[in-house]
N, C-alpha and C positions, 0 to 999 in steps of 0.2 A: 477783628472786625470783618465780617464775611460780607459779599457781594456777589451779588445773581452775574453770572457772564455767559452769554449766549453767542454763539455764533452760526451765519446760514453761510455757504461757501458751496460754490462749483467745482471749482480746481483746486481748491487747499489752499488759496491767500488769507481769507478770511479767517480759517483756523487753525494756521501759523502764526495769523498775528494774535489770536486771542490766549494762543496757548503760550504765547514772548509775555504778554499782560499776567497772564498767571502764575509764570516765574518770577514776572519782577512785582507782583504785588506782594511776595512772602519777605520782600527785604525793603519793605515800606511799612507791613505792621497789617497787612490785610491778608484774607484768604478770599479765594478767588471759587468759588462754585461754579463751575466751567461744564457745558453742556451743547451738542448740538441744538439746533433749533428743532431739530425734529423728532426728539427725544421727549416728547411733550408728558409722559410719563413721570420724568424725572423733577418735572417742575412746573409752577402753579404761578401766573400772574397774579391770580384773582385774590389770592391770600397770601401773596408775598410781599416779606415786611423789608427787606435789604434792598438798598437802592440794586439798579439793573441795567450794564452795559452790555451793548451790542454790537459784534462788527457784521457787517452785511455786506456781501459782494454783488454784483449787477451778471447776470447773464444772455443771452440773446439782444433783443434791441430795448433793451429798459427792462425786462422780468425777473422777478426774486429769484436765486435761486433755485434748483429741485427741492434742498433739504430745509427750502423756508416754504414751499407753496400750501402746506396744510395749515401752518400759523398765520398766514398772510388770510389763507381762505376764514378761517377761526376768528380773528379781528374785525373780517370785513363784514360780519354777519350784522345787518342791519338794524335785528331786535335787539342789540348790545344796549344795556342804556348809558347814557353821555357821562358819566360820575363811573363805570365801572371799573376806571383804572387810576379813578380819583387819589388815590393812596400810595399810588404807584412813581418812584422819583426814577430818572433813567439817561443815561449820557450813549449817544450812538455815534460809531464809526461807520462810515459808507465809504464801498470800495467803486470804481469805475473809471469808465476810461471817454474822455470829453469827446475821441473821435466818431465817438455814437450820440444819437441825437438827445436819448434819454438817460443822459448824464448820472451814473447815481443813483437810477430811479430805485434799486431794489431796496436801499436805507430810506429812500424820502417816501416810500410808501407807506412803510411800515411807520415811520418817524410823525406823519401825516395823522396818519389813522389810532394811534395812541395818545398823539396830544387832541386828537375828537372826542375822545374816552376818558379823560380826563385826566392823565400822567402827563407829569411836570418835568420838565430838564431840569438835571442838578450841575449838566453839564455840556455846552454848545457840541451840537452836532458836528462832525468834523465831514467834509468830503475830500476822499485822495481820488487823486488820478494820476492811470495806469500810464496816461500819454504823456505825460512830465516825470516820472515817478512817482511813487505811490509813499516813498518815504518822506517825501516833504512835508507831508500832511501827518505822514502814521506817526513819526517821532515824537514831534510836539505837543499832538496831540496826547501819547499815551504818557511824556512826559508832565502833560500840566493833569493828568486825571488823577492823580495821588493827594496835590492839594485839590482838587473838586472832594474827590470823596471825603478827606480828613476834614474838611469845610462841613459838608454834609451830617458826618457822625458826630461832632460837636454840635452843631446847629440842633438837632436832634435828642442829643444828651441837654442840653440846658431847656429844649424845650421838655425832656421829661421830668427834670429835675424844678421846673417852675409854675409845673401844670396848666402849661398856657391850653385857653379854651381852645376849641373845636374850629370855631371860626376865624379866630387867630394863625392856627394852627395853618389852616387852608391860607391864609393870606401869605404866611413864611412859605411855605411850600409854593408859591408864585412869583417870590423873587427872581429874580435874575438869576441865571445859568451863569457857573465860572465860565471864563474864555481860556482856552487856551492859548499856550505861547505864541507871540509873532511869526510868520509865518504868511509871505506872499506867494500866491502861484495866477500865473494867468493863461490861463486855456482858450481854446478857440471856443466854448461854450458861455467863460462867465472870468468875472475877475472874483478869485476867494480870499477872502481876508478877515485870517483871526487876528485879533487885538492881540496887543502884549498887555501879559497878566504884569508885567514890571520887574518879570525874572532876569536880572544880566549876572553874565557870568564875568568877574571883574579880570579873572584869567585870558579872556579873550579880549576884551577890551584893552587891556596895557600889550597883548601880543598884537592887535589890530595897529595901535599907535605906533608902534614899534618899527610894525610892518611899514606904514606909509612914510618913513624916514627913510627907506632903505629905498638905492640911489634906480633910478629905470633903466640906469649901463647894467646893472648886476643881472635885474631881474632879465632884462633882453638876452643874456650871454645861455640863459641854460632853456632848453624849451620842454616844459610837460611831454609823458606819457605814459602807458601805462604802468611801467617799470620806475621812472623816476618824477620827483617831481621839483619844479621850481618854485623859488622867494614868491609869497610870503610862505605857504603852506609847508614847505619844506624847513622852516626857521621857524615850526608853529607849535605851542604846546597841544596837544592833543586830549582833546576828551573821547576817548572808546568807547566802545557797548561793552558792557560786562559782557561775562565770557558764558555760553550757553553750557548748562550743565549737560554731560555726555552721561546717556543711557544706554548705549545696544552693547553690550557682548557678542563678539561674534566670533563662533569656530567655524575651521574649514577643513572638511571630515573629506577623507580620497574617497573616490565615487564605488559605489559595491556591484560589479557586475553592469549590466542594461540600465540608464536612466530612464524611470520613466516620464514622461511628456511633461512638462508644468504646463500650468494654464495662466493667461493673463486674466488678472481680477478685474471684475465687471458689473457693470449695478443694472443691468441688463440683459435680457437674450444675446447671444452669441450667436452668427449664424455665417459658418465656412463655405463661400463657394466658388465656381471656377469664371475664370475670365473666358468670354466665349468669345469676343471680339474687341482689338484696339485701332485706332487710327490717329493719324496726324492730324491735326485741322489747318494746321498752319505750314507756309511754305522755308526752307533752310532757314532763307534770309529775311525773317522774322524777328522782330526784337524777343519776343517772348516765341516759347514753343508750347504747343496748346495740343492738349492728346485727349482723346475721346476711350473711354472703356465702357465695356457694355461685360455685365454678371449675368451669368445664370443663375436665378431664383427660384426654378420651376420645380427643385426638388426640396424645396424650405417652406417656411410657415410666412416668413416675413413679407406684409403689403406693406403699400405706401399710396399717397395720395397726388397727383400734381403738386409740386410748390413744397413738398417735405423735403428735409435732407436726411440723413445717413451718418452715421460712424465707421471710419476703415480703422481698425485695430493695425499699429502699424510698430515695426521696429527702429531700434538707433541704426543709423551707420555701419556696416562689420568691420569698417577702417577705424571708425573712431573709437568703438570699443577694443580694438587690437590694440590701439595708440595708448587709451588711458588705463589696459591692463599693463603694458608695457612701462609707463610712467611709475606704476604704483607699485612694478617689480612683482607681479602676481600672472603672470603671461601662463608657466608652469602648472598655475592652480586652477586657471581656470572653469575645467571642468570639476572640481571642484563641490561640495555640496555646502552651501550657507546654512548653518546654525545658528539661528540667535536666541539671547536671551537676556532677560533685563537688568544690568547691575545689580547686585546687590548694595553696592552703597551708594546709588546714583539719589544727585539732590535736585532730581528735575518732579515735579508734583504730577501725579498723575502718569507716569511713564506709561507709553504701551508700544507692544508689537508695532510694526508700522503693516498696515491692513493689504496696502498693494504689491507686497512681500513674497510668494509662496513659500508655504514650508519647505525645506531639504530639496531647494530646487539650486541649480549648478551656479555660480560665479558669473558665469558666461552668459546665462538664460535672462541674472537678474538684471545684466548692465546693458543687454537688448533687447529688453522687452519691457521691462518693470520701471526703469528711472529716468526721469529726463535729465539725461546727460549732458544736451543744449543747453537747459537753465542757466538763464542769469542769476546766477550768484548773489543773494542775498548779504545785508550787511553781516548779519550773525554770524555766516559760515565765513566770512573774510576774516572775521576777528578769531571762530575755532581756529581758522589755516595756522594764525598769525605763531599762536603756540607750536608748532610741527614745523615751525620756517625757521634755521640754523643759520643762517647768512645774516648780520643785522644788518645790511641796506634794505634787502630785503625786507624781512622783517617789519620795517619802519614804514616801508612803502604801503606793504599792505592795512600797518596801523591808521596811517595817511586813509586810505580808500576806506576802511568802514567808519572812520572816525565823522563826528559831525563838523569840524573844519573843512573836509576833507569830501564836504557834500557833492559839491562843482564836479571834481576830478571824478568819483564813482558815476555819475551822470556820464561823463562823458567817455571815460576809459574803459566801463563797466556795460554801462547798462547801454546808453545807444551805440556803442560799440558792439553790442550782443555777445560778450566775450561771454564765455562756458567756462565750466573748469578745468579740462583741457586746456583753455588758452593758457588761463594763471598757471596751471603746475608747470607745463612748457616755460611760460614765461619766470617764473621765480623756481627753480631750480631745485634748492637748497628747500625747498618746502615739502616733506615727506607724511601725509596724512594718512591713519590708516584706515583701514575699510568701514570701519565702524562710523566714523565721518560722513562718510560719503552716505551710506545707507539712514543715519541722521539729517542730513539736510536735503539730501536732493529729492525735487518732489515728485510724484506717480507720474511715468509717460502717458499722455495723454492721447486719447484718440481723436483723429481729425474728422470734421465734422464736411460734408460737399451733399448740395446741392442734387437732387432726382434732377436729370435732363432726358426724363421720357412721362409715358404713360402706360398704364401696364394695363387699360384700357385696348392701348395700340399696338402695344408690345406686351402681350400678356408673355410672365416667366421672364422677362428682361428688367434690369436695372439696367441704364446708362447714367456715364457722370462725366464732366471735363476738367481738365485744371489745366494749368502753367504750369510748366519747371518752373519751379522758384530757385533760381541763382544769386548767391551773393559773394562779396569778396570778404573774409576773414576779416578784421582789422591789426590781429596778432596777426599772423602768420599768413598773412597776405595770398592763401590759399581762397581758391573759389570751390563753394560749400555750395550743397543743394538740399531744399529744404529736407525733411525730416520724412514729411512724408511722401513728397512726391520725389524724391530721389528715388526712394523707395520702388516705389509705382513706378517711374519709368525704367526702374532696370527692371522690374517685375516682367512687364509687357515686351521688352526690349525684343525677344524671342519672337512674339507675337505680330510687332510690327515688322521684322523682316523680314518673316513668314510669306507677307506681303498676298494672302490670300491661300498661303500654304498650309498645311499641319504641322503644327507647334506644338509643344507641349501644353496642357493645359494649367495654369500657374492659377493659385488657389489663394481668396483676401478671407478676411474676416472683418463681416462687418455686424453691427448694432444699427438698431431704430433709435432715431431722435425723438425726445419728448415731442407730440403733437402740438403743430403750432397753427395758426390762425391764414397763413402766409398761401391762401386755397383760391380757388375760381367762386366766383359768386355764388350762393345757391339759386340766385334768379337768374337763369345764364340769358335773361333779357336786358340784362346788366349793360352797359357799356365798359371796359375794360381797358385801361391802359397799362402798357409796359414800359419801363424803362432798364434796360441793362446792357451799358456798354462790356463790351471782353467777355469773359469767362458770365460776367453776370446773365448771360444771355441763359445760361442753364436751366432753370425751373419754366421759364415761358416757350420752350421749345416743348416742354413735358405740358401746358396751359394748351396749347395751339395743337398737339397731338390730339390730345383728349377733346377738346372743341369739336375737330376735325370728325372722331369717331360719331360723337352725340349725333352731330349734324345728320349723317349718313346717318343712324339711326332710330332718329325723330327729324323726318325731313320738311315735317309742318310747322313745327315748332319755333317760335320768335327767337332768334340769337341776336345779342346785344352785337354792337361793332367794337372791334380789336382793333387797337394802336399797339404799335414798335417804335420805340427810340431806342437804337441800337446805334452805338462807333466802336471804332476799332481804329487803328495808326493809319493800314493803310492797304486801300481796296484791292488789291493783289496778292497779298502776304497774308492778311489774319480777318478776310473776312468771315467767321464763322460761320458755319453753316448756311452757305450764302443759298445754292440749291435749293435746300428744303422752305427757306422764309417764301423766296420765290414761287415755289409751288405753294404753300398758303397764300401768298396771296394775290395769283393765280385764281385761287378755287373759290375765295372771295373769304375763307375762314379769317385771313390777316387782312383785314378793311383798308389798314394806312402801315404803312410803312416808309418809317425815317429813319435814314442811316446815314453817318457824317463819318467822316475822315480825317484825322486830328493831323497828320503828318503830309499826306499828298498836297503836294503845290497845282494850286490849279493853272491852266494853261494859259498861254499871251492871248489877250483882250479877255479872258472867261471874269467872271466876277466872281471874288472869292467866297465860298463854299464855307458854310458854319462848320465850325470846330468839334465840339462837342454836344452831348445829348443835351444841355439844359439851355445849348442856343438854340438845337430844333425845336425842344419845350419854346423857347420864347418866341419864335418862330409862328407858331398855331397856339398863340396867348387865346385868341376869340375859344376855339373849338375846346381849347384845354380846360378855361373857365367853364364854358359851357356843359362841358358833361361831367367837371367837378359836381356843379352849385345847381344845377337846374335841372339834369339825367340822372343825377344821382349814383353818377358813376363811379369804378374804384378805380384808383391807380396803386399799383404795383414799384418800387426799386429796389436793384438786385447789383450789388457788384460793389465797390470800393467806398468805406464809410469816412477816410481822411477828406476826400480831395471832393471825387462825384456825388455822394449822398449830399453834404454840404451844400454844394452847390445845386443840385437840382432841389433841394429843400426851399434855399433862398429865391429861387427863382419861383419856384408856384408862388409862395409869398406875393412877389413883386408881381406878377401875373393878378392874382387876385386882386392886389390893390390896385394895380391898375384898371383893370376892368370892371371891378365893381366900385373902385371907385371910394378905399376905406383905406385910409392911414397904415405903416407894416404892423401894427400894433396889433390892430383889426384884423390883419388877414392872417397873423402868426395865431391868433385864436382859432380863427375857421379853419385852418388846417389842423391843430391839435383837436377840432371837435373831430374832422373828418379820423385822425388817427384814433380818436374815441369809440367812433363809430366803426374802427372796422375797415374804412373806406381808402385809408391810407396805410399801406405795410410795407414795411421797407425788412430783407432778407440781406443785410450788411454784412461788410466783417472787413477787418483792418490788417 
């Protein structure tokens, strides 16, 4: 029994999960027609007769996708008529993460716009999120899809076999959607709750019983970690994930003379250039450290607009790939040249190359450049480990972590632990996996995306950009880690900033353009304009406020809307960014208002205390804020932190609006999504 399975995917969650679905539907009795979404070649909505699951992932701030935007574009055409996907039955997965405003959007669009066209679920939508885990949702989900469909293709066989009329036919096709298994999660977005289809497992219920018999002295004496675990889950029979079938072959051939170069794969321009200036923004004793780099562009193709960001192609660690060459006994090999090739008896459907791979490039090239070796660990590949782990404590522990008893502990040992694979092979010992593994699960090193902090209006031939050290402590190995890719970057520069104005060498990024996004200055720059971006967020409006600056001077008759800044930082001594330059806008009159708070400075005896944060100064100028929302038809702009600050400055316009106009939150949480309709409202987030 075949079924349409599409998936759109950014990073490869989307078509990891679709491609688990397609292994496990050949040992339920179905075949799986499995297809990117943008393979539109390969497959026909319009004359397809097999029902049609879909996993979908979210990217930017609520956007399909790259490899769904031509299908999305293709659905939305407005001359479609309302009946053209009448025929059409279809169960979707949506991927996303609640810490963003538009939860999901990239499934509930397309899910939206399909049942307008007249396709029916055979099967409740499911939405995971990334900010809880994303398996809470995928499990259950892909567990209860087996009975949707086998529901489906009976429901379908008795109606061919009865010749129920046309009309009928359309009425079955409206029933109700099966629900997938129970399953609660509650996010800072929404409470989701799929029903229980009435599935128990009677194996966990008599171990649940069991379990609450057993005394709270016992359970107290041992305490969970990631290595062991405590009553009940430790005394708990175990349901596993089947074991992912292994495809790669891999030989490793001694190098022939001079390697030549590999290149990291790329679904865009590449473009290698040198750093021409770094600096600090921040002082020692700073919580965070905040560094400013500026590219030379001047010999490349690559523009950019105020408000775009960038891709820096970036490497692992040299420590950590030294470590987990070391671990896996291959230190000797590493230059090395990787051959792969695909079983020949492998029982995985579809097997292919893995794409972000290069051919006959060295051992060493692929584990610093090609994989992300940070990856949290997937439940599949705990359960491959489990086979290659010799030790049975072991062993069981990691059965424990991908198992579904065993949910709680991967939450917490695994995943917001941010344990890698490194941590586990360090940590379980006796677990000896070989290469082949690795280049199986782990997924493409991804490049990090920041933020334009200029205008090349202003700085023609210059790119500048800021970040933070991102520091964290291990949770295994209690070591302090620095992110991936600004570790990176700041030893890159490291030269450059000691230099301290001297001749350095010139150290060389590679970077890629980002899909064009909307995140721009008005084309009325009679506009009114507001910013919001506490910390690092301050980046694209320092590139907004350049570029103003120039126009001005260059059309000096010309109406310019007025500019607001909600700008904080901890603390006015340490991290005020770019404190100079705002001052000099506004100075010149380019920065009209500028507000800046202090989250950490104590204010002084009798001073009255000083608001905290950017969404108290928002509350602050409630009057002015409403005012060039709803009446100047002004845009605002936020940029910086989507857990904590987008949230909260989000709720606060709200509250602002109801307050002042004087409408229910109901009311104003509309007006603001008309504004983000319009264009008027963009937020340049990230988590």
């Amino acid at each position: 029994m075949r079924f349409l399975l599409l998936y759109a995917t950014q990073q490869g969650q989307a078509k990891a999960i679709a491609e688990e679905i397609r292994e496990k539907a050949v040992a339920h009795g179905f075949s799986a027609d499995l297809h990117c979404m943008s393979e539109s070649d390969k497959y026909d909505l319009k004359t397809e007769t097999a029902p049609l699951v879909m996993v979908v992932s979210t990217t930017g701030n609520g956007d399909p996708p790259d490899t769904a935007r031509m299908f999305v574009r293709e659905i939305q055409d407005r001359t479609l008529p309302t009946d053209c996907f009448a025929h059409l039955r279809y169960g979707l997965l949506g991927l996303g993460d609640s810490e963003y405003t538009f939860f999901c959007n990239g499934g509930k669009v397309i899910d939206k716009r399909l049942e307008e066209l007249g396709a029916r679920r055979f099967y409740d939508t499911g939405h995971a999120d990334d900010c809880v885990g994303l398996e809470l949702v995928v499990e259950p989900w892909v567990d209860g899809l087996w009975a949707a469909l086998a529901k489906h293709f009976e429901s379908r066989r008795r109606e061919e076999m009865s010749g129920t009329p046309a009309a009928a036919l359309d009425a079955s096709r409206r029933a109700d959607p099966v629900r997938p298994q129970s399953v609660h999660i509650e996010s800072h977005i929404e409470l989701l709750r799929l029903d229980d289809s009435g599935r128990n497992d009677s194996d966990v219920l008599e171990q649940n019983a069991a379990n609450r018999g057993q005394s709270s002295a016992l359970i107290g004496d041992v305490e969970s970690s990631l290595t062991r675990s405590a009553p009940p889950l430790s005394q708990a029979s175990l349901n596993i994930p089947a074991l992912p079938p292994e495809y790669l072959q891999v030989h490793l051939q001694e190098p022939l003379g001079q390697e030549s170069q590999a290149s990291v794969a790329s679904a865009g321009p590449v473009f290698q250039v040198p750093v021409s200036k770094a600096a600090q923004l921040t002082t020692r004793d700073a919580v965070k450290t905040t560094l400013l780099v500026e590219l030379d562009i001047s010999e490349t193709d690559f523009t950019y607009e105020p408000g775009d960001a960038f891709s820096v192609i970036c490497p692992n660690s040299e420590s950590e790939v030294q470590s987990l060459l070391h671990r896996l006994r291959l230190t000797d090999r590493r230059g090395y040249r990787v051959l792969l090739s695909i079983k020949a008896a492998t029982k995985r459907t579809g097997a292919a190359l893995p794409q972000h791979i290069p051919e006959k490039c060295s051992l060493q090239f692929i584990l610093t450049w090609c994989l992300e070796i940070r990856a949290i660990p997937k439940k599949a590949f705990l359960r491959a480990l489990v086979d290659w782990t010799s030790d049975g404590t072991e062993k069981r522990r990691l059965q424990e972590l991908c198992s579904r008893q065993g949910a709680a502990d991967y939450s917490r040992f695994v995943r917001d632990a941010g344990a890698c694979l490194l941590d586990l092979l360090l940590a379980f010992p006796s677990c000896q996996p070989p290469l082949s593994l690795l280049l199986e699960h782990l997924p493409k090193l991804q490049p990090r995306p920041y933020s334009c902090a200029s205008s090349s209006l202003s700085q023609p031939g210059k790119l500048r950009f800021i970040f933070n050290i991102v520091e964290f402590s291990s949770g295994t190995l209690g070591a302090v880690r620095r992110g991936v890719c600004t570790g990176w970057l700041a030893s890159l520069v490291a030269s450059v900033l000691q230099a301290d104005g001297g001749k350095a060498p010139a150290a060389q990024i590679s970077i890629s353009p980002r899909t064009s996004n909307s995140f721009h200055l008005p084309s009325d720059p009679s506009a009114p304009v507001m910013m919001v971006g506490p910390g690092t967020g301050i980046a694209p409006f320092i590139g907004f406020l350049q570029h103003r600056e120039k126009l001005q001077e260059q059309h000096p008759d010309r109406r310019f809307g007025a500019m607001w800044l909600f700008f904080g930082c901890r603390h006015q001594d340490r991290d005020y960014l770019f404190r100079e330059e705002l001052h000099h806008f506004h100075r010149r009159g380019i920065l009209t208002h500028l507000e800046v708070c202090f989250s950490r400075d104590t204010p002084a005896v009798g001073e009255e205390a000083p608001v905290k944060y950017v969404h108290d100064s928002l509350r602050l100028h409630s009057q002015q804020v409403a005012g060039l929302l709803l009446h100047e038809r002004g845009h605002i702009y936020v940029c910086g932190d989507a857990k904590n600050m987008a949230k909260d400055v989000n709720d606060t316009l709200a509250e602002i609006i109801s307050k002042e106009v004087g409408v229910d939150k109901l009311e104003a949480m509309k007006t603001l999504a008309a504004l983000k309709e319009e264009k008027r409202y963009l937020q340049d987030i990230w988590s």
